[in-house]
N, C-alpha and C positions, 0 to 999 in steps of 0.2 A: 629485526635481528632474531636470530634464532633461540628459544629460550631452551636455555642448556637443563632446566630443571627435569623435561621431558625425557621417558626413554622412546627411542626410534628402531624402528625397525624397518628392513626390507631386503629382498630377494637380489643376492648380488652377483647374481649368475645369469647370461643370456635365457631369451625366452626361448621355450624348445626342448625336445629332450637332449640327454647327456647321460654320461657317467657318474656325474656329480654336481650336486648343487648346491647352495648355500643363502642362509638366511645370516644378514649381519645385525647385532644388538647392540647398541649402544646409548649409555645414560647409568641413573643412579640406579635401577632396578635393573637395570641388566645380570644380575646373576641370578639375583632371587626369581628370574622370568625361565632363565634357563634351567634349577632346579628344580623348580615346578613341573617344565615339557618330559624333564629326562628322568626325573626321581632319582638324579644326584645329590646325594648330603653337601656337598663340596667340588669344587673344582678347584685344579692346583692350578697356579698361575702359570702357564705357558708350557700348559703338559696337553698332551689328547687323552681323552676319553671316551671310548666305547660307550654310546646309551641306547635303550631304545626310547622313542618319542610317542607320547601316550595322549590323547586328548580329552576333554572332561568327560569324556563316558567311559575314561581309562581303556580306547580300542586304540591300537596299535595303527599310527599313522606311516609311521618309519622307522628303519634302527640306522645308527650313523655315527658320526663325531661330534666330540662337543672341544673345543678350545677357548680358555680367558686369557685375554689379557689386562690384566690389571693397570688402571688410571696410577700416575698419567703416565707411565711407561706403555703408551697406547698410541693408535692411528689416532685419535682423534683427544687421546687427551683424560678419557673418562675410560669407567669399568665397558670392556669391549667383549662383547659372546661371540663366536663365531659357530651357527650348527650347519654340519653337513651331511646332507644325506644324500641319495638317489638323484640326480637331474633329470625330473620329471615336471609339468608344469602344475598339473594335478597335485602329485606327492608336492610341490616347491608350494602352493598355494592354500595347502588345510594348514601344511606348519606355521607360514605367515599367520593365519588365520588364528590359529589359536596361540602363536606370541601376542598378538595384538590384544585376544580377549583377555590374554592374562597381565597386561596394564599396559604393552609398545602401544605409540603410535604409529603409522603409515611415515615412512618419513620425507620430505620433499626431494627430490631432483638436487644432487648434489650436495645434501645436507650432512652428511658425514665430512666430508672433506673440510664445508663450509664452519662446523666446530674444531675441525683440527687447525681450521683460522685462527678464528676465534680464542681458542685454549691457546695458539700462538707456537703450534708444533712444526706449522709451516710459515713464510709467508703469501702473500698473495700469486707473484710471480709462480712461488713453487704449487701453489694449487690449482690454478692455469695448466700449468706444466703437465702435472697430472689425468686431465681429458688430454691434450694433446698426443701424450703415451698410444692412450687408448685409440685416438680418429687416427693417429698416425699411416702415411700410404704410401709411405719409402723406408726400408732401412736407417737410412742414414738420418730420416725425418726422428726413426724411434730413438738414435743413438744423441740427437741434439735435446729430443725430451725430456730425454733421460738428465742430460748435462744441466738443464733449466733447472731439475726438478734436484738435484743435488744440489742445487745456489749457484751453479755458472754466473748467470742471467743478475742473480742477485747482489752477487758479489760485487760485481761492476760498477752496479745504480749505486751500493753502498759505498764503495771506494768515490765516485763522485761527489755524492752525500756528504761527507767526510770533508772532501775537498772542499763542498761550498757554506758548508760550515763554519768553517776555518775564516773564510773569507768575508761571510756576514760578519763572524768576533772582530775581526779587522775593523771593517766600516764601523760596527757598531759603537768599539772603545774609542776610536777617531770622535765621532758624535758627542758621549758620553764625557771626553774631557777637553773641550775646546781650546781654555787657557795653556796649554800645553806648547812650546817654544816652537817645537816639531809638526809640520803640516805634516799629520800619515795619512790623508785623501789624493795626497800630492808624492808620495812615495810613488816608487818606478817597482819596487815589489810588488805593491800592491794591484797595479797595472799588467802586470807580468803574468798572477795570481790568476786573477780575472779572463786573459787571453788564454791560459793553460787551462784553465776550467774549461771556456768554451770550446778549445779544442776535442777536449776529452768525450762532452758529451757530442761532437761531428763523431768523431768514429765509433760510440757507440751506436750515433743515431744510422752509421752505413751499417753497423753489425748488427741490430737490430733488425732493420729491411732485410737483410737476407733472412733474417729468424724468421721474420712472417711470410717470405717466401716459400721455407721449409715448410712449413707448419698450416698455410695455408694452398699451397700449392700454386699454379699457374694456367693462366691461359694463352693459347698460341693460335692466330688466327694468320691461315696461307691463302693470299689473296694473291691476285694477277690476274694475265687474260687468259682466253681459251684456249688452250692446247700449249700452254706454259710448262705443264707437267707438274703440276698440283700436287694428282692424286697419286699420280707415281712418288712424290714426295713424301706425302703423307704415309706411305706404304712401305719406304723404306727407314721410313722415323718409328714408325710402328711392329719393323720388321712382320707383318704379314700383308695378306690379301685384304687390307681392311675396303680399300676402293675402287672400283672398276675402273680401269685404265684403257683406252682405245687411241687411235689414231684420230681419231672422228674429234673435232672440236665442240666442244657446251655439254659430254660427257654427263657432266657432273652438274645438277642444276639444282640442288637442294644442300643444307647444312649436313656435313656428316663427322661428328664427332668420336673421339676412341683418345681412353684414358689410356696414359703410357709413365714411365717414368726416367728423366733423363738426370743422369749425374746423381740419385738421389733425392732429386724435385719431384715430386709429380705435377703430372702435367697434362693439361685437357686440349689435345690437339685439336682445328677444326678446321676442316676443308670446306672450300664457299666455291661457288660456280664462279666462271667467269667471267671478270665486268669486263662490257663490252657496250656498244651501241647495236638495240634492236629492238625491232616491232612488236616481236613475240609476246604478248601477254606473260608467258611459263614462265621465259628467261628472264622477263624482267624483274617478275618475282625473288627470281633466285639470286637477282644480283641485289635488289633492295635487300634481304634478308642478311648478301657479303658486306655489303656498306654497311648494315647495324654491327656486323661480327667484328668487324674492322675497327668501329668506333671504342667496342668493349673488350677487346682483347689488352692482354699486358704488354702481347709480344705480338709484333706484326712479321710475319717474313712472306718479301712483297719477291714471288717467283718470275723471274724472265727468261724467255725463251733465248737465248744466248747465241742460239742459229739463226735467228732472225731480226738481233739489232746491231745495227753499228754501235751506236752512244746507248749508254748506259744513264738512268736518271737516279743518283742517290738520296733517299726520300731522308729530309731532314729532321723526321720525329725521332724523338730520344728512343722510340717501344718499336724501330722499324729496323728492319734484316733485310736488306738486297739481296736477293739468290740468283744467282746467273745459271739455270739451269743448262743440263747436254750440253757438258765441258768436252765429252768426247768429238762434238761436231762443231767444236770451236778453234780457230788458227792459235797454233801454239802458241809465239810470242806475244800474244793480245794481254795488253794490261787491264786491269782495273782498281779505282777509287779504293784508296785502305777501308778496310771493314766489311766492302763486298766479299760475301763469299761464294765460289765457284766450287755445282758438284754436278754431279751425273746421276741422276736417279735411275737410269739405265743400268748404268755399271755400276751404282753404289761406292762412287767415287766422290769423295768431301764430305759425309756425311758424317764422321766425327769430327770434325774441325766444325761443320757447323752446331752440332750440339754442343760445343765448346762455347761459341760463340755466343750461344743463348744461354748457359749457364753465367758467362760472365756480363751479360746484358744485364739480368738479373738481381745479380748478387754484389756484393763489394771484396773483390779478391777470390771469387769462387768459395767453395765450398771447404772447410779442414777439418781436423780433430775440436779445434777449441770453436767449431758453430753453436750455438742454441737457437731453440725455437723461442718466438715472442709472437705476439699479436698487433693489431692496427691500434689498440687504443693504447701502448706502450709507445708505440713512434707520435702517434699525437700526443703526450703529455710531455716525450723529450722535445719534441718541435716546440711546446707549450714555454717549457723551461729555457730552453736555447734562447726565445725571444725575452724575457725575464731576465736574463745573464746580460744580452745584448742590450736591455734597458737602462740595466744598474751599469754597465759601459760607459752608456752616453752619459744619463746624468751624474756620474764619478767625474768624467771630464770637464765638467761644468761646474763640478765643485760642490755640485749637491747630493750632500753625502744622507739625508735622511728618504731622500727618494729612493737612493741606488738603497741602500739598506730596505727599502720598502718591497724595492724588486728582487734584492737577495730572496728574503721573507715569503714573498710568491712562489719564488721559483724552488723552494724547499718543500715550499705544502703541493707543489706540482709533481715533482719527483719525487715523493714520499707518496703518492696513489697508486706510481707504481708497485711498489713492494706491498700496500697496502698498509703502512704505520699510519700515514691520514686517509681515511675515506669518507666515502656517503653509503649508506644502508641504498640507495640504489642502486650504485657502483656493485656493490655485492648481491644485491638479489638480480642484477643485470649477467651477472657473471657466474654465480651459479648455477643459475635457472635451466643455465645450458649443458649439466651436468645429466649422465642418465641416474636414475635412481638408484640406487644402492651403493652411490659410491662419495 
């Protein structure tokens, strides 16, 4: 745990030059660190100040701004300096240098945000949310982080929270007074209770997956045979020349990938050679290396040449997209299987319909206003809970009310990891470690 006695410091501006840079201070010296650099008598709370910044041989390192904010009306909770000067990395690293000598620490990888935990200015969820801001690689990715990082996300787990609350006091007062005339283990409310919880957290656990769709992004592996039109595919997904196109069949005999963004996902397209049966050492390379692409992708879209099969085969995996390629050289009336989609990479016919299709592959209802972004260890800990819910279920029905109460009990300190009200100090140094420094 981070000891908040400490003042921290660090450079909260990319590396490189700029216009402007910034050293953030934070802790109980934080003022007295910054009238020292600046030879301010005082700082007004939440005003700027012109300084110049002077180092122990009193030679002029930089001149700049100084800003407080005063604990705990602060990011983090505590007295907050903000100085900026010049974004230089030079200029950005004698300033560090000489906060530190004047009592900061270096501060760790996410450890500002990590005491605005701690101080309890956020919760867990909202300081997650906060890298996510920042790695964000779609609009729509920045506009759900945002939504997380206001309590969207939180709000949710707590209205939950709330719910199963309610529901443990149930079982528990049940327990607590046996002699009571009334079986409430045996109540149809209580049963009711318990299926409308588990409801609740299914559609958060579908609203969730899409968060970590946003937030993590996607992979889309376009596999098929040779001269399927692939890379014409990939070409018109990516709207340029990203891959050489010919007539000539096995074209394309190596992995070639090109980040794009669809609907607000991003998304890591990747074109693979064509699996096919052949002697060629090259080629078979290139198809071993489609078969690995194939295995790790989220999203498969398995392209067919459309002019050259009668039957169509609809591959049964959940992560799989049929594409009936060269709609234009195909007999009008021809049907096919719901879910097949038919486009023309030629003509650039179907290809919103099919990036439709792989948004909603994806997501649970597409993409809205009320998305937030979440993480993989947010759906594992509802999946965690969900079976906890489904325990205290079974053993209710059975009449054993100190079990289900037992699984209540779990399944509180389960979804309380979310928000962070219960943790482990490795849960936290696991999660902010991945934070960049100064923030």
């Amino acid at each position: 745990m981070t000891n908040t006695t400490d003042t921290i410091a660090a450079i909260a501006t990319p590396a490189g030059a700029g216009g402007v840079g910034i050293i953030r201070i934070s802790g109980p010296n934080a003022t007295v660190i910054a009238q020292k650099i600046s030879r301010l008598d005082q700082q007004q709370v939440r005003h700027v100040h012109f300084a110049t910044f002077k180092n122990q041989q009193q030679q002029t390192i930089d001149s700049g701004l100084v800003l407080y904010f005063q604990g705990p009306a602060s990011f983090t909770g505590e007295d907050v300096i903000e100085i900026q000067g010049h974004g230089g990395q030079v200029v950005m690293n004698m300033l560090l240098k000489e906060v530190i000598r004047l009592g900061a620490r270096m501060a760790r990888p996410g450890e500002f945000t990590e005491r605005a935990f701690l101080n309890e200015k956020i919760d867990l969820v909202q300081a997650e949310a906060i890298a996510d801001v920042i790695t964000s690689g779609s609009e729509q990715a920045v506009l759900a982080s945002q939504r997380s990082l206001q309590g969207a996300f939180s709000k949710r787990i707590n209205d939950i929270l709330m719910r199963l609350i309610e529901t443990r006091v149930w079982v528990e007062s049940a327990i607590d007074f046996p002699e009571e005339e009334i079986d409430f283990l045996s109540d149809k409310g209580l049963k009711d209770q318990l299926s409308n919880l588990n409801q609740a957290l299914k559609t958060t656990l579908a609203k969730t997956q899409t968060g970590v769709v946003l937030n993590q992004g996607i992979s889309i592996a376009i596999i098929g045979k040779p001269n399927a039109g692939k890379s014409s595919l990939l070409n018109c997904l990516t709207e340029e020349d990203t891959a050489i196109i010919s007539e000539v069949a096995g074209t394309t005999r190596d992995v070639i990938k090109e980040d794009i963004v669809i609907a607000g996902i991003p998304v890591r397209l990747i074109d693979t050679a064509g699996i096919h049966e052949t002697d060629n050492p090259i080629e078979q390379q290139g198809i071993q290396r489609a078969l690995k692409v194939k295995q790790q992708a989220d999203v498969v879209l398995h392209v067919i040449d459309g002019s050259d099969s009668n039957t169509v085969e609809v591959s049964q995996d959940k992560n799989h997209i049929t594409v009936i390629n060269k709609s234009d050289l195909l007999v009008a009336d021809k049907s096919y299987p719901a879910g097949v989609q038919v486009v023309s990479a030629k003509k650039k016919e179907g290809i919103d319909q099919l990036r439709q299709a792989i948004v909603e592959q994806v997501t649970s209802g597409g993409l809205n206003e009320n998305s937030f972004t979440a993480r993989q260890r947010h759906i594992e800990q509802l999946k965690l809970t969900q079976q906890h819910i489904d325990a205290a279920e079974v053993q209710l029905s059975h009449n054993q009310g100190e079990l289900s109460a037992e699984e209540l009990r779990l399944a509180q300190n389960t979804l309380n990891e979310i928000t962070g009200a219960f943790n482990s100090d490795d849960l936290l140094g696991e999660i902010f470690s991945s934070f960049c420094i100064g923030k």
